[in-house]
Every structure is written in structure tokens, then in C-alpha cells.
C-alpha positions in Angstrom: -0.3 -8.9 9.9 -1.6 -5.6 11.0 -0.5 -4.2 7.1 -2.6 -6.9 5.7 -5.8 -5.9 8.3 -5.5 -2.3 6.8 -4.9 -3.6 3.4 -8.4 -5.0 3.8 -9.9 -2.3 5.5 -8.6 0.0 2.4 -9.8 -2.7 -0.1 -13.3 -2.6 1.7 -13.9 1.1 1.7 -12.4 1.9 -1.7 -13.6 -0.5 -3.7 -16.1 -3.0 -3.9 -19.3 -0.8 -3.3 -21.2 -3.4 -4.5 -20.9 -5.4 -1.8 -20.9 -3.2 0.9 -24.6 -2.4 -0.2 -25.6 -5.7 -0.5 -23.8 -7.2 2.5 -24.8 -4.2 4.5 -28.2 -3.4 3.4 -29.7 -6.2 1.2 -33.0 -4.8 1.6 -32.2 -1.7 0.1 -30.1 -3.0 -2.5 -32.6 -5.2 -4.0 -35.3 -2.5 -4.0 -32.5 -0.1 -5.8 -32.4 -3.2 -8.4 -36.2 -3.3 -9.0 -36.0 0.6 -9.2 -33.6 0.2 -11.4 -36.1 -2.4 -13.3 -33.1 -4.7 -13.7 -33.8 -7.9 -16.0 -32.9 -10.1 -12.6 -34.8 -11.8 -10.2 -33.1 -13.1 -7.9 -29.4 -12.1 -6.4 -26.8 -14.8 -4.8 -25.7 -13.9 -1.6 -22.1 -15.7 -2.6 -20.6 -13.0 -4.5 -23.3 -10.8 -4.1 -20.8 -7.3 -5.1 -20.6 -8.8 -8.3 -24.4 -10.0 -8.8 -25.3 -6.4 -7.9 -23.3 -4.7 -10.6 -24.0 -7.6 -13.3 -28.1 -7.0 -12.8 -27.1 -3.2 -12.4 -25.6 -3.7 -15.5 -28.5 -5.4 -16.8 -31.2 -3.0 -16.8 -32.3 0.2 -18.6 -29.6 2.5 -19.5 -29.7 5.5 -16.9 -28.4 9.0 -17.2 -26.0 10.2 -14.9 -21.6 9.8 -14.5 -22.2 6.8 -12.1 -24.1 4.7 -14.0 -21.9 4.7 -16.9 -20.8 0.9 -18.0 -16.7 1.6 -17.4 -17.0 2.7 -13.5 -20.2 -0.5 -13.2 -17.3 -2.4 -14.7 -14.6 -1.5 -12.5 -16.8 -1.8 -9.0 -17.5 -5.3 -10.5 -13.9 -6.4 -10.3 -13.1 -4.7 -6.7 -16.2 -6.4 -5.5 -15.2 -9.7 -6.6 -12.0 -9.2 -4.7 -13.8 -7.8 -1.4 -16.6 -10.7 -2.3 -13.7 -13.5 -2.3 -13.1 -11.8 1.6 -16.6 -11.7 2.6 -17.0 -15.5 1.0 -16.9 -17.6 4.3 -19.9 -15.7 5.8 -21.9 -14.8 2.5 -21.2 -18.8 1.9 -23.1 -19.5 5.3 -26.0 -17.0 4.6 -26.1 -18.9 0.8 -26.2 -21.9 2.5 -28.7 -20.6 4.8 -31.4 -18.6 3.1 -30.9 -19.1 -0.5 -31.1 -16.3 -3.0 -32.0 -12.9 -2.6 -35.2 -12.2 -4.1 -35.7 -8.8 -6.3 -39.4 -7.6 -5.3 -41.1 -5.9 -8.2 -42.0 -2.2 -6.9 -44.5 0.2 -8.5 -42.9 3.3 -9.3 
């Protein structure tokens, strides 16, 4: 049991950035998206790792080694396995609140 606690712990702090920002901060992930001027509007909390990337994903191409589509792609799939984890309380929060809106910032 404890190997599979660790396991987690790895799993969370390797991968899965995605939702550690969103579960974490959600207030400073969504403004990162309408930085970002991401086509999205509104982020699920369920599987919020993977919403993140997917609008990250789905905005104006950026310069830079980390915003290049093969590492996006590959923090996508950790997150969905460290969003599959987090599922029974970002279920509740869905449940809850609803969807995360992106505010539109002027930058």
C-alpha cells in the first residue's frame, strides 16, 4: 500500500502539470489561458489537466521549448492519468460550481 501512495505521489509531481495548475490555482490558470488568447471559454473542472492542455493547445502558436505541441501532448496524457485520481473531488466541485469560466484579459 505504501508503494502505491508513492506511486501517486511520483505520478503527481512528474507528470500531469496540467492539473496541478488547475487543481491548485484555477484562478491563475484560467487567466494563463486568456493570456494565452485560447479559442476556449469555459474549462471543466472533471478532467480539468486535460482541458487545460487541449485549450492550451488551442490557441495561438507561441515561441519557446515548452510550448511545443509534442511535450503539450505528453502533459495531456499524464494529466489524464493524475485527473482519473483527482476525479472524485474534481467530480464534486463539477457537480458543485459548474465550469470554469475563461475571463477575457486586456493585455
Amino acid at each position: 500500500m505504501k508503494k502505491l501512495w508513492m506511486g501517486v505521489m511520483l505520478a503527481s509531481a512528474l507528470g500531469g502539470c496540467g492539473t496541478v495548475r488547475t487543481v491548485s490555482n484555477e484562478s491563475k490558470a484560467v487567466d494563463d489561458l486568456a493570456k494565452w488568447q485560447t479559442n476556449c471559454y469555459t474549462i471543466s473542472r472533471a478532467y480539468s489537466g486535460v482541458a487545460y492542455q487541449f485549450c492550451n493547445l488551442n490557441s495561438p502558436p507561441r515561441t519557446g521549448p515548452h510550448w511545443a505541441t509534442f511535450p503539450i501532448l505528453l502533459d495531456m496524457a499524464a494529466s489524464g492519468i493524475v485527473d482519473t485520481f483527482v476525479l472524485p473531488y474534481t467530480g464534486y466541485q463539477q457537480y458543485k460550481q459548474g465550469n470554469v469560466p475563461i475571463r477575457r484579459l486586456e493585455y
